[in-house]
LONU-673624 format. One record per residue (C-alpha): x, y, z; residue in three letters; chain; residue number from 1. Coordinates in steps of 0.1 Angstrom, whole numbers, always signed. Layout:
+-------+-------+-------+---------+--------+-----+
|    px |    py |    pz | residuo | cadena | num |
+-------+-------+-------+---------+--------+-----+
|     X |     Y |     Z |     Ala |      A | NUM |
...
+-------+-------+-------+---------+--------+-----+
This chain:
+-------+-------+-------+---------+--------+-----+
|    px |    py |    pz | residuo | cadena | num |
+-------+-------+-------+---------+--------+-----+
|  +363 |  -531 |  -230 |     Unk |      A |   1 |
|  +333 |  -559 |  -229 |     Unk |      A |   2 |
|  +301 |  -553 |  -241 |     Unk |      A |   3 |
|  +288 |  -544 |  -202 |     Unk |      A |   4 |
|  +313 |  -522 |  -198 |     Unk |      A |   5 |
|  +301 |  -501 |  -233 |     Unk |      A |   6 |
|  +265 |  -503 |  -220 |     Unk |      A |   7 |
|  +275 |  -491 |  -188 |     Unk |      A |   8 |
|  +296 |  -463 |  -200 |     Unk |      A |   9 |
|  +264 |  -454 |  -224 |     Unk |      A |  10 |
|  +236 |  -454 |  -189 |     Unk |      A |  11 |
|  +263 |  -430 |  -172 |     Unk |      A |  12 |
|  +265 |  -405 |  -203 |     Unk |      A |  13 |
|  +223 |  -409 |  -206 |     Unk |      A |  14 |
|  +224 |  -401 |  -167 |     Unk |      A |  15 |
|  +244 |  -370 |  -168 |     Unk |      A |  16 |
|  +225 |  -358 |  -197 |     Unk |      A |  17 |
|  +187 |  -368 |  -173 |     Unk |      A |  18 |
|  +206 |  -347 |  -145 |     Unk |      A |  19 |
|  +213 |  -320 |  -167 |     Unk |      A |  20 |
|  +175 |  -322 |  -181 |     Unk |      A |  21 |
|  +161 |  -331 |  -143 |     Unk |      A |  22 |
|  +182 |  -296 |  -129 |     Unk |      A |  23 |
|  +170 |  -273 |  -162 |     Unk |      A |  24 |
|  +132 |  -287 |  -153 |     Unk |      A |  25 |
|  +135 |  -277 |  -116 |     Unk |      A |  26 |
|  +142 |  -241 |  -123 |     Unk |      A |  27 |
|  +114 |  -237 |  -148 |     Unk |      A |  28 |
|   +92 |  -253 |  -120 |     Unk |      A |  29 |
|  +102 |  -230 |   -96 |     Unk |      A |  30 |
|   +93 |  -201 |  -122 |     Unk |      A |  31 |
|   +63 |  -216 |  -125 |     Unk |      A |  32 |
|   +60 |  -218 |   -85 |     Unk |      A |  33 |
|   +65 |  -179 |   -82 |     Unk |      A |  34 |
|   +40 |  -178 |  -114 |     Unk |      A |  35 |
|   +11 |  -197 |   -91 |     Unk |      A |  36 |
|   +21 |  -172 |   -65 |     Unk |      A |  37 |
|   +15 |  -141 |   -81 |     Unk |      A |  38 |
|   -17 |  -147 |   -95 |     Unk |      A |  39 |
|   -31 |  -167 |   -67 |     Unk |      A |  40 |
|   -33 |  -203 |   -86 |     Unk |      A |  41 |
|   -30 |  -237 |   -69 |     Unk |      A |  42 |
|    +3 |  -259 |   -72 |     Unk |      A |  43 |
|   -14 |  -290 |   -82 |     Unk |      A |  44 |
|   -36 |  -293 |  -118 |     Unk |      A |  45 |
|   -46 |  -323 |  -124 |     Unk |      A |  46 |
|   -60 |  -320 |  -161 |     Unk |      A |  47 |
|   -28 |  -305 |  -173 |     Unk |      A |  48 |
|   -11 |  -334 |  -155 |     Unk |      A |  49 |
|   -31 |  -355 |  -175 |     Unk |      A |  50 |
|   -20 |  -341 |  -206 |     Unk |      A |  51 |
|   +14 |  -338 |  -198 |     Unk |      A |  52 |
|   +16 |  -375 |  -196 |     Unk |      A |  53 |
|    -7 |  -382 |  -226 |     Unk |      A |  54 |
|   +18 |  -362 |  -249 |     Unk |      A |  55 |
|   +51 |  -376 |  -235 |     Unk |      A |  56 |
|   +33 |  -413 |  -240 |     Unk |      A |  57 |
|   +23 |  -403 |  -277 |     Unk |      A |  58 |
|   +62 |  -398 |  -282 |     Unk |      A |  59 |
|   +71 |  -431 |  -279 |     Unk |      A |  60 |
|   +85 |  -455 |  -305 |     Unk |      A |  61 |
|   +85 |  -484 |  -280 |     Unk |      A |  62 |
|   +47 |  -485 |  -272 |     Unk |      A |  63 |
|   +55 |  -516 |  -246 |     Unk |      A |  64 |
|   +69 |  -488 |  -223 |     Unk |      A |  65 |
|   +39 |  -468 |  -222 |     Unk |      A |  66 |
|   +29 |  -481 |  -184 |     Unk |      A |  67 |
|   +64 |  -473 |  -172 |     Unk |      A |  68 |
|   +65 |  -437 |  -188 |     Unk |      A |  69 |
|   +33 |  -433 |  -175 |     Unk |      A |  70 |
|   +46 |  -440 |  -142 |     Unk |      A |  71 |
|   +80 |  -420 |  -144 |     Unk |      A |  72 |
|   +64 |  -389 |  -153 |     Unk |      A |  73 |
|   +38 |  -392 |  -123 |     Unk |      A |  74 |
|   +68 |  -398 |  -101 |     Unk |      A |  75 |
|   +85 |  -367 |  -118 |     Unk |      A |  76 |
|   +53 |  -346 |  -113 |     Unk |      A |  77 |
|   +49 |  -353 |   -78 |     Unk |      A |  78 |
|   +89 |  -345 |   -72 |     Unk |      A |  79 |
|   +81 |  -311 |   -91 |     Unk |      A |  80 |
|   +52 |  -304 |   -66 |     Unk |      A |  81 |
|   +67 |  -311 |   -36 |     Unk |      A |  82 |
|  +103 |  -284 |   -51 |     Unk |      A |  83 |
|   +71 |  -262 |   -58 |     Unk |      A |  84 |
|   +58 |  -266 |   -21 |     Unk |      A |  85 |
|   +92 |  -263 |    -6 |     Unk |      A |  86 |
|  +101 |  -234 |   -24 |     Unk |      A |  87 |
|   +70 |  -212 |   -16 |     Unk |      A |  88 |
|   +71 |  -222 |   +28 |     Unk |      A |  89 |
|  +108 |  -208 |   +21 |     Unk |      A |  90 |
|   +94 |  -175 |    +1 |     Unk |      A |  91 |
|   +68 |  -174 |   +23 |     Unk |      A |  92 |
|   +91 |  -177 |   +56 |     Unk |      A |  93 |
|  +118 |  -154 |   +46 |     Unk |      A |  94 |
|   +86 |  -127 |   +37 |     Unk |      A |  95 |
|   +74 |  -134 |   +74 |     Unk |      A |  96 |
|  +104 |  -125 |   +85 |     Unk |      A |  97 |
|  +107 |   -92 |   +67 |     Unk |      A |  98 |
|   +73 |   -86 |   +77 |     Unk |      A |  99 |
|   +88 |   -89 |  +111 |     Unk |      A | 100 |
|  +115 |   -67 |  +108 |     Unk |      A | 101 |
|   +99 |   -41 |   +92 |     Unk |      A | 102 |
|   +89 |    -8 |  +115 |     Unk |      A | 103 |
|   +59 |   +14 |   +99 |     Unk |      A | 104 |
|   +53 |   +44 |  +120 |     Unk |      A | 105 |
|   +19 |   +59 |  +123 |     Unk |      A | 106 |
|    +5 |   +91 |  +139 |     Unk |      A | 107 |
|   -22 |   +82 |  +167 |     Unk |      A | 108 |
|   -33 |   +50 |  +187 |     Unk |      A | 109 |
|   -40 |   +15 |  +182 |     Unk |      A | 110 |
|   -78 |   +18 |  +166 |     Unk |      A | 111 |
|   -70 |   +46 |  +142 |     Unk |      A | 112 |
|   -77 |   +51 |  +109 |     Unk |      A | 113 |
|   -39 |   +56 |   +98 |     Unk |      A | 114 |
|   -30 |   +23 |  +120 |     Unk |      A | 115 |
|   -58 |    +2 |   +99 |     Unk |      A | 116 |
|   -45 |   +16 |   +63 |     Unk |      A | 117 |
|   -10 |    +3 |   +77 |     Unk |      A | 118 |
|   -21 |   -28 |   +85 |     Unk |      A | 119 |
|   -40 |   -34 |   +50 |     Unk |      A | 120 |
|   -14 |   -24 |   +32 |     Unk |      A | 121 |
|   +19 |   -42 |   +53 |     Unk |      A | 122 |
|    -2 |   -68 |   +65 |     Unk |      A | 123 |
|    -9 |   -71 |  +106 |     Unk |      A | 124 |
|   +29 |   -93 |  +113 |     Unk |      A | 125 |
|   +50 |   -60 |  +107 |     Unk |      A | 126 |
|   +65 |   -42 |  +132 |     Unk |      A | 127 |
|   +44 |   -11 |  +143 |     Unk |      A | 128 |
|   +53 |   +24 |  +160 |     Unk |      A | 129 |
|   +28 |   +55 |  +169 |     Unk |      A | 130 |
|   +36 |   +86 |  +170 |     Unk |      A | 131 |
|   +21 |  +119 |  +184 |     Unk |      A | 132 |
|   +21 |  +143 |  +157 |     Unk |      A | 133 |
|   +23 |  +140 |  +119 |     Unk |      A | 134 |
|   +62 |  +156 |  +121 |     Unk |      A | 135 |
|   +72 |  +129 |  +143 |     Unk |      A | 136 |
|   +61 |  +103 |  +115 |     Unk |      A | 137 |
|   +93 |  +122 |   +93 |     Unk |      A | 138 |
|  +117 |  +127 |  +125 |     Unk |      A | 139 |
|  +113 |   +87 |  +130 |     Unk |      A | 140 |
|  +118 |   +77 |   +99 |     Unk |      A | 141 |
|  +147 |  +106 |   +94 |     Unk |      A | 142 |
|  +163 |   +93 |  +124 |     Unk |      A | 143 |
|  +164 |   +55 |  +111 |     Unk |      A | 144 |
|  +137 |   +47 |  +138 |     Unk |      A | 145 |
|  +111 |   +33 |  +112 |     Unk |      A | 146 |
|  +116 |   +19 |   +74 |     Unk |      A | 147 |
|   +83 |   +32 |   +68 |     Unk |      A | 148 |
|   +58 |   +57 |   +78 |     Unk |      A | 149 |
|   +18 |   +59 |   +75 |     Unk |      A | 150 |
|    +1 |   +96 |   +70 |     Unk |      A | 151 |
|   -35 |  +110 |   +59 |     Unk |      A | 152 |
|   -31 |  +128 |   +30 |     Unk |      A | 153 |
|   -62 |  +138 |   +15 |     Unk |      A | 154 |
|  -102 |  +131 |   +22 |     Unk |      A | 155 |
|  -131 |  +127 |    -2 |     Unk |      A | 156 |
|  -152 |  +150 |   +20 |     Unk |      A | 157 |
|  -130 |  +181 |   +30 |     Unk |      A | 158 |
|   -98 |  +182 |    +9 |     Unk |      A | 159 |
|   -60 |  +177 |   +17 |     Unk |      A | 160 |
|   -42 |  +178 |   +50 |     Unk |      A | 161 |
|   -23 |  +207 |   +41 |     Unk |      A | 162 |
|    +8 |  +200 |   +70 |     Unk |      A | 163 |
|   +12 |  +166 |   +53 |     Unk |      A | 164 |
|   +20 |  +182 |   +23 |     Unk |      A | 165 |
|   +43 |  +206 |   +39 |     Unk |      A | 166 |
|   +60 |  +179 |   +55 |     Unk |      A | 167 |
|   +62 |  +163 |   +26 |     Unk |      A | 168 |
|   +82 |  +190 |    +7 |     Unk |      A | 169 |
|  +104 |  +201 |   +38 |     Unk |      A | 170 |
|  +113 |  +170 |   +44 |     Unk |      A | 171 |
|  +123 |  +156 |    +8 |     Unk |      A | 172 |
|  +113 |  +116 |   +17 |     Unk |      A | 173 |
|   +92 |   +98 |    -9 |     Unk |      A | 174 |
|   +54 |   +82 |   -15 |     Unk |      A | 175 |
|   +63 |   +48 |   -25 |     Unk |      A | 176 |
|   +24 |   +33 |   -16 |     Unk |      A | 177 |
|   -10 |   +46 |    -9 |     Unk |      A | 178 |
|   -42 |   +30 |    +4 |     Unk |      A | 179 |
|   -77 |   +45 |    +3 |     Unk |      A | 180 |
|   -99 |   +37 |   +36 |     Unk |      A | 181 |
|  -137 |   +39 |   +39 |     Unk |      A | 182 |
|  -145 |   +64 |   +73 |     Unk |      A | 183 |
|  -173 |   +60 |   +92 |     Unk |      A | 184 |
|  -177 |   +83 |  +124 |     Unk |      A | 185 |
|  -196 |   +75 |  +156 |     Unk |      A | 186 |
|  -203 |   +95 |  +183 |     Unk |      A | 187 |
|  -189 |   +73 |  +212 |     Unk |      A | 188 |
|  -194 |   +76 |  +248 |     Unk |      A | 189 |
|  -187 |   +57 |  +279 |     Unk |      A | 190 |
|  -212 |   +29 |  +287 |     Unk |      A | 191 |
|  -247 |   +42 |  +295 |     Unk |      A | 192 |
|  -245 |   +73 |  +281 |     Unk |      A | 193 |
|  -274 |   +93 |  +263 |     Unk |      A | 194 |
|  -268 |  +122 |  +236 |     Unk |      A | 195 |
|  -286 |  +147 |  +266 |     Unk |      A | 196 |
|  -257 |  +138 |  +290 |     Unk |      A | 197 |
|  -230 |  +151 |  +263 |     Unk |      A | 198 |
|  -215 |  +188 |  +270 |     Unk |      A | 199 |
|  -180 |  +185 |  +250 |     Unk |      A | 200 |
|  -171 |  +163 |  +223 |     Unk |      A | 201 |
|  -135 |  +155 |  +213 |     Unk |      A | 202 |
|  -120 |  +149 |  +178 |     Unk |      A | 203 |
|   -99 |  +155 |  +144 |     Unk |      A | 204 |
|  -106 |  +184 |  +132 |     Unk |      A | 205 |
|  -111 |  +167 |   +98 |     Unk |      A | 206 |
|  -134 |  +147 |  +116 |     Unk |      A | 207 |
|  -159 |  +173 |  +131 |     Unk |      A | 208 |
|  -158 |  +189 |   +93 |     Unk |      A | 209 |
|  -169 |  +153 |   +80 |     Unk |      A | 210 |
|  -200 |  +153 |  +106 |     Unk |      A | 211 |
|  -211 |  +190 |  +109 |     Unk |      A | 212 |
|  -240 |  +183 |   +96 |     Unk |      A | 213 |
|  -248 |  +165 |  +124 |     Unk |      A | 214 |
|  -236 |  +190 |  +148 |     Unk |      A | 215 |
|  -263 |  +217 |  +136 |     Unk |      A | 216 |
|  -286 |  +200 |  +150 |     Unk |      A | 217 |
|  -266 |  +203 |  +185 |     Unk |      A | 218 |
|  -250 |  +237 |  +187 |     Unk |      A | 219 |
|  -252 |  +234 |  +225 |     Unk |      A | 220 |
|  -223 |  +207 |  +223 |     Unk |      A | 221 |
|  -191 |  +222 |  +228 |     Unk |      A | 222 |
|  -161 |  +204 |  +196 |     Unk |      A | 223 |
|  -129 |  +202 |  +212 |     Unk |      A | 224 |
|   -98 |  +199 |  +186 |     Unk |      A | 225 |
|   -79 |  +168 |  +196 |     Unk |      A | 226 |
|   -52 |  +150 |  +178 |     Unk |      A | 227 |
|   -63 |  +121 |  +168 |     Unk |      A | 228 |
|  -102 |  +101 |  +164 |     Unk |      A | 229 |
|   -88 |   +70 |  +183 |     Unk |      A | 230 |
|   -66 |   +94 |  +206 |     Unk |      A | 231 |
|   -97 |  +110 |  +214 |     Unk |      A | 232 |
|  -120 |   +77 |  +219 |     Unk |      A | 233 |
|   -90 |   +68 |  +245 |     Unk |      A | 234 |
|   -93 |   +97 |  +261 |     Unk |      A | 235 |
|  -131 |   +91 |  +270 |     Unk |      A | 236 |
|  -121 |   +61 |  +279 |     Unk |      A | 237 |
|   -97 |   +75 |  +300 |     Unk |      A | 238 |
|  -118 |  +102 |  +315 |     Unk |      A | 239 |
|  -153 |   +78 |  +324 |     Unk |      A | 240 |
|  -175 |  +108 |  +322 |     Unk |      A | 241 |
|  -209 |  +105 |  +305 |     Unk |      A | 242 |
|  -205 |  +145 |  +299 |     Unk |      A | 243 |
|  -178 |  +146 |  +274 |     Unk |      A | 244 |
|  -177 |  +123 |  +239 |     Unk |      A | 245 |
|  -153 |  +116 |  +208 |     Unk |      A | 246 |
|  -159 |  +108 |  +168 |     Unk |      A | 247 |
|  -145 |   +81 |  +161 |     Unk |      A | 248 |
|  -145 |   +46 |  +146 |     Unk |      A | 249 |
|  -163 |   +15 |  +155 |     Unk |      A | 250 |
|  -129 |    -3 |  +159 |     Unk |      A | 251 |
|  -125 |   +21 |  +183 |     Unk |      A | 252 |
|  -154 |   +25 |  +199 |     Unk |      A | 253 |
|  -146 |   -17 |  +205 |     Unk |      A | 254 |
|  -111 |   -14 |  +216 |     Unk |      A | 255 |
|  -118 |   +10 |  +245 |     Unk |      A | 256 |
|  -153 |    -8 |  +250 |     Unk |      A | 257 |
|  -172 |   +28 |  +247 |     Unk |      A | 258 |
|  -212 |   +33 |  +234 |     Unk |      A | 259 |
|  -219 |   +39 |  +201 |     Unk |      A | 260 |
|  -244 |   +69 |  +206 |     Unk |      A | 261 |
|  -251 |   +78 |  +175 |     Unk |      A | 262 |
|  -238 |   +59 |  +144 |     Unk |      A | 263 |
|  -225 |   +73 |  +106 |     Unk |      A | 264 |
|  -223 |  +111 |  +119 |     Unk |      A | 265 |
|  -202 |  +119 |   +87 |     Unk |      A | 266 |
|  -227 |  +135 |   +62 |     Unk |      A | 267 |
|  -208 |  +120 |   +27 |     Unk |      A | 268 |
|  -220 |   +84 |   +26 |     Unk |      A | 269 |
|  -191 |   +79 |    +3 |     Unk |      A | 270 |
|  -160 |   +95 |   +26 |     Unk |      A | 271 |
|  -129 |   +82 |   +23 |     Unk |      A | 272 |
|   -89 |   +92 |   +29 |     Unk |      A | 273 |
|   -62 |   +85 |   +11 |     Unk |      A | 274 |
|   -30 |   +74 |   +32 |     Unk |      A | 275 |
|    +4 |   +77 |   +16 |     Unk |      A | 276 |
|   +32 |   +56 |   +26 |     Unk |      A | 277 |
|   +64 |   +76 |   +28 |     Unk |      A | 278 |
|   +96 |   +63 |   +30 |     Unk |      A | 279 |
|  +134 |   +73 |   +28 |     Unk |      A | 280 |
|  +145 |   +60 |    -7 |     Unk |      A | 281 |
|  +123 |   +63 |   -42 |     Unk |      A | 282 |
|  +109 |   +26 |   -51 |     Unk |      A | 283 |
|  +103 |   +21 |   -88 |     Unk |      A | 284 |
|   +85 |   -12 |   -95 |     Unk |      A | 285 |
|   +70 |   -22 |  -131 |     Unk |      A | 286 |
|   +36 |   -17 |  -119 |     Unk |      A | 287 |
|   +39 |   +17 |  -103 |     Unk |      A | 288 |
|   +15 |   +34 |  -126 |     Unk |      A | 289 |
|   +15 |   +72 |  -105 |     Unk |      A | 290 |
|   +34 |   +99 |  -103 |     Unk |      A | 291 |
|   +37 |  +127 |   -76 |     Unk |      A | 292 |
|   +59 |  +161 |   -76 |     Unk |      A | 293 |
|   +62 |  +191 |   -62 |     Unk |      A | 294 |
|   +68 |  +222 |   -85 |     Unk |      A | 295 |
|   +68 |  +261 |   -80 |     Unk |      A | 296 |
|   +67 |  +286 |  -112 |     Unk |      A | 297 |
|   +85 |  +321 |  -117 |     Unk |      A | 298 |
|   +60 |  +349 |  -106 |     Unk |      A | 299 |
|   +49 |  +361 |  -138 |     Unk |      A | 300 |
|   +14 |  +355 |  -161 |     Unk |      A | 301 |
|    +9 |  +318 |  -179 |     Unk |      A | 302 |
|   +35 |  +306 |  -160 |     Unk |      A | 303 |
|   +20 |  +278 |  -140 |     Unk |      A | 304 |
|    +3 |  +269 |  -182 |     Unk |      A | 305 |
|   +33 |  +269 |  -194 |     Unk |      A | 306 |
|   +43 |  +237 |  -171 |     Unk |      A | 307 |
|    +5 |  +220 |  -174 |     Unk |      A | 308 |
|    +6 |  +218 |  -208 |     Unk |      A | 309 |
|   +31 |  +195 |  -212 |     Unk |      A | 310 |
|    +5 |  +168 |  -199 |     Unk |      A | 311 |
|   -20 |  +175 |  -225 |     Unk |      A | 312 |
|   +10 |  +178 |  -251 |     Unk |      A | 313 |
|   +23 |  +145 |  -240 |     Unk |      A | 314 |
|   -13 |  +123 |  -235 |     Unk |      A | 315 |
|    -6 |  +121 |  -198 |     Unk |      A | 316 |
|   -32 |  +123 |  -176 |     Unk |      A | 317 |
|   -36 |  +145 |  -144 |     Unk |      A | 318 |
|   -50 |  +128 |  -115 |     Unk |      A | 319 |
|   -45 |  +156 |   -95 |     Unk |      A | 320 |
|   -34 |  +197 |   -84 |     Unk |      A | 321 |
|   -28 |  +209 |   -47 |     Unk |      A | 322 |
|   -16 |  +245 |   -45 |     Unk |      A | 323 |
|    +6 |  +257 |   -10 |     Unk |      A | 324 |
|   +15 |  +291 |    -1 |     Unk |      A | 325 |
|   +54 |  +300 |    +1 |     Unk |      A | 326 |
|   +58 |  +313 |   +35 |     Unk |      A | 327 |
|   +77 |  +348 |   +30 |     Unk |      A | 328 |
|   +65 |  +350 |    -7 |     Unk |      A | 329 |
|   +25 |  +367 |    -8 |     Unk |      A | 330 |
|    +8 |  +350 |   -38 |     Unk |      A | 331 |
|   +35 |  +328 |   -48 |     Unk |      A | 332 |
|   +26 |  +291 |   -46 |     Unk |      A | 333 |
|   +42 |  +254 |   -47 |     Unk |      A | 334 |
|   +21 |  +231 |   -67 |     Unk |      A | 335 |
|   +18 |  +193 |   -52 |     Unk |      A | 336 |
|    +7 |  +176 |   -88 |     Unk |      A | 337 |
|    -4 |  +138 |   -91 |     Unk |      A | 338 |
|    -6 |  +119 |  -127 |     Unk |      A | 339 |
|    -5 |   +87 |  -140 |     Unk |      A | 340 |
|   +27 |   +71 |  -154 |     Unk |      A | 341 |
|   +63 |   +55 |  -151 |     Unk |      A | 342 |
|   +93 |   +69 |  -147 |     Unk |      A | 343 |
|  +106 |   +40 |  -168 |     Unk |      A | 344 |
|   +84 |   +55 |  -195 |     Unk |      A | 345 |
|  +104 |   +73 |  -222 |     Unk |      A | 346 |
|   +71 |  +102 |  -229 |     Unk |      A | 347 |
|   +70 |  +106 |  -187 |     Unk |      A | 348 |
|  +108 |  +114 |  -186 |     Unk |      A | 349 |
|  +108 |  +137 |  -217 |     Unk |      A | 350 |
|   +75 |  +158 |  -196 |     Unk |      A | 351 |
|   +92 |  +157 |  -167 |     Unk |      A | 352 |
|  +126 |  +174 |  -180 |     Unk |      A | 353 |
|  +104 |  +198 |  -199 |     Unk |      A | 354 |
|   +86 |  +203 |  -165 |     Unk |      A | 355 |
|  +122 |  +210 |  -144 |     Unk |      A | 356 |
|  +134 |  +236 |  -170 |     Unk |      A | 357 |
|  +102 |  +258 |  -169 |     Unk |      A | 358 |
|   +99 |  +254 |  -131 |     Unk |      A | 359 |
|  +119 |  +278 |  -104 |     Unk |      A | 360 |
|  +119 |  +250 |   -82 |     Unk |      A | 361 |
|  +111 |  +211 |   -90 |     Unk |      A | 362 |
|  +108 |  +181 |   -65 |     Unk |      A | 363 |
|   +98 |  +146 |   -72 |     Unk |      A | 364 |
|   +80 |  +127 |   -46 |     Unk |      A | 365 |
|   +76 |   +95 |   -58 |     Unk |      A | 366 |
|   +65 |   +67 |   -83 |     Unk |      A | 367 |
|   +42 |   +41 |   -68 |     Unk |      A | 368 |
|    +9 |   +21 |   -76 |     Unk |      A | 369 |
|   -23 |   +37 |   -76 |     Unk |      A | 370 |
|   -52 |   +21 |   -52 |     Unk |      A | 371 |
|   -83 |   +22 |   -68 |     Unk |      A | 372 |
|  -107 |   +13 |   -39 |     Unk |      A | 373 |
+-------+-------+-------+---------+--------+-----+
């Protein structure tokens, strides 16, 4: 063999070695890629560019070849931006179309409350499915009709929805999100319409609680239970009568082009709801920092202490107590408690095995990140 052939043979070993090194770099640049994702950082950085290069160049023994290094590690840089580029349209494309092919049920119309914590939390390209009542939300998703369902849970102003909880319970799915939503109510009427005009007003429930202040001042208005705010803004719609009204939200005082007659009815300033997301398998991610279950006691004194202590005994922290009557059972409750944790955590799953064996019945309803607003 000549002396080309050697120095041949010695370019193809240094090549394999560069595709080795050229393949390992890639994957750490795509880790960095999913990195930049995460927390929201550009691809390109110019000044650590800079050093990059200035550090590699310092490493040579040959300074002649500092122009040419200088060059082959732009070259290389700009290669690893455009694998960092490609990578993220292809993360970004195949999240798009999960997006797409995820269904989230929600309980109302478009112009809800329970439809705009959906879209906050999935995002607006996701699938989405109303339903009538709150039950239908757990028939959907128990039927395989939705991956994912929306429901109210609990407001600042007047408390938890107590059938969501039963629901909750009966049906045995789990919270694996939640979102907190600001509400604002209106009083909405069709175009042209004065307060005088109004005889009947339509709403939530919840709703009319979160604005009776206001309605003191009109006891001549008769509140009509409907099922939904934005249900009940369509309805006015609907109907085109300047005698009746609805509470409801600006969204949907746009989307079904009614008056705002009167504006922030709701007499807490600061009134929000908590939305759970429910679905039919628990979701356990590294970040899910809260903890919900459902627990009943045996009917007898320091019973339900016996179970709460364990959180003080342990340093966890209770976010959270709703109590539910047993139907057939007078004075017998089930306890819906929240508190922060994972269920990765050694100290939560010693508390909660202490928590089954002193509990006649036990039920755990999910492990999922808190949303502080």
């Amino acid at each position: 063999m000549d002396d080309l052939d050697k120095l041949r043979n010695e370019i193809d070993y240094i090549d394999q070695e560069m595709v080795k090194l050229f393949e390992k770099r890639m994957e750490t640049v795509l880790k960095i890629a999913e990195y930049k994702k995460r927390n929201h950082m550009p691809i390109f950085h110019k000044d650590r560019e800079t050093e990059v290069i200035k550090k590699n160049i310092e490493q040579l023994k040959n300074k002649s070849l500092q122009e040419a290094t200088e060059e082959f590690f732009k070259k290389l840089m700009e290669i690893s931006r455009g694998v960092q580029k490609e990578q993220l349209k292809i993360v970004k494309e195949e999240k798009e179309k999960k997006e797409k092919s995820v269904i989230v049920g929600f309980q109302g119309v478009e112009g809800s409350f329970s439809e705009q914590a959906l879209i906050e939390y999935f995002g607006e390209k996701v699938t989405r499915k109303n339903v009538r009542e709150f039950k239908d939300i757990f028939e959907s998703l128990k039927n395989d009709e939705i991956h994912y369902g929306v429901l109210p849970i609990e407001n600042s102003s007047t408390g938890g929805i107590a059938e969501v909880y039963d629901l909750l319970r009966q049906y045995g799915f789990y919270i694996i999100g939640e979102k907190s939503i600001k509400v604002e109510h209106h009083l909405l009427g069709v175009k042209g319409t004065k307060i005088e005009d109004i005889k009947e007003v339509y709403s939530h429930p919840q709703a009319f609680s979160q604005s009776s202040e206001f309605f003191k001042k009109y006891e001549n208005l008769k509140l009509i239970p409907y099922k939904n705010t934005a249900m009940s803004a369509k309805l006015i719609k609907d109907e085109n009568t300047k005698v009746k009204a609805a509470v409801a939200s600006d969204k949907a005082a746009k989307l079904y082009d009614l008056d705002i007659i009167e504006s922030n009815i709701n007499y807490n300033r600061n009134n929000y709801t908590r939305f759970i997301i429910i679905g039919k398998n628990l979701e356990l991610h590294i970040n899910s920092n809260k903890i919900s279950v459902v627990v009943a006691t045996p009917h007898r004194a320091g019973a339900l202490y016996s179970i709460l202590r364990y959180f003080a005994e342990n340093g966890l922290n209770m976010l959270k107590i709703e109590s539910r009557p047993m139907i057939n059972k007078s004075w017998e409750y089930f306890f819906y408690i929240d508190f922060q944790g994972n269920l990765n955590e050694e100290v939560v799953r010693k508390s909660i095995d202490l928590i089954k064996k002193g509990s006649s019945f036990f039920q755990m309803l999910g492990n999922y990140k808190e949303h502080n607003r």
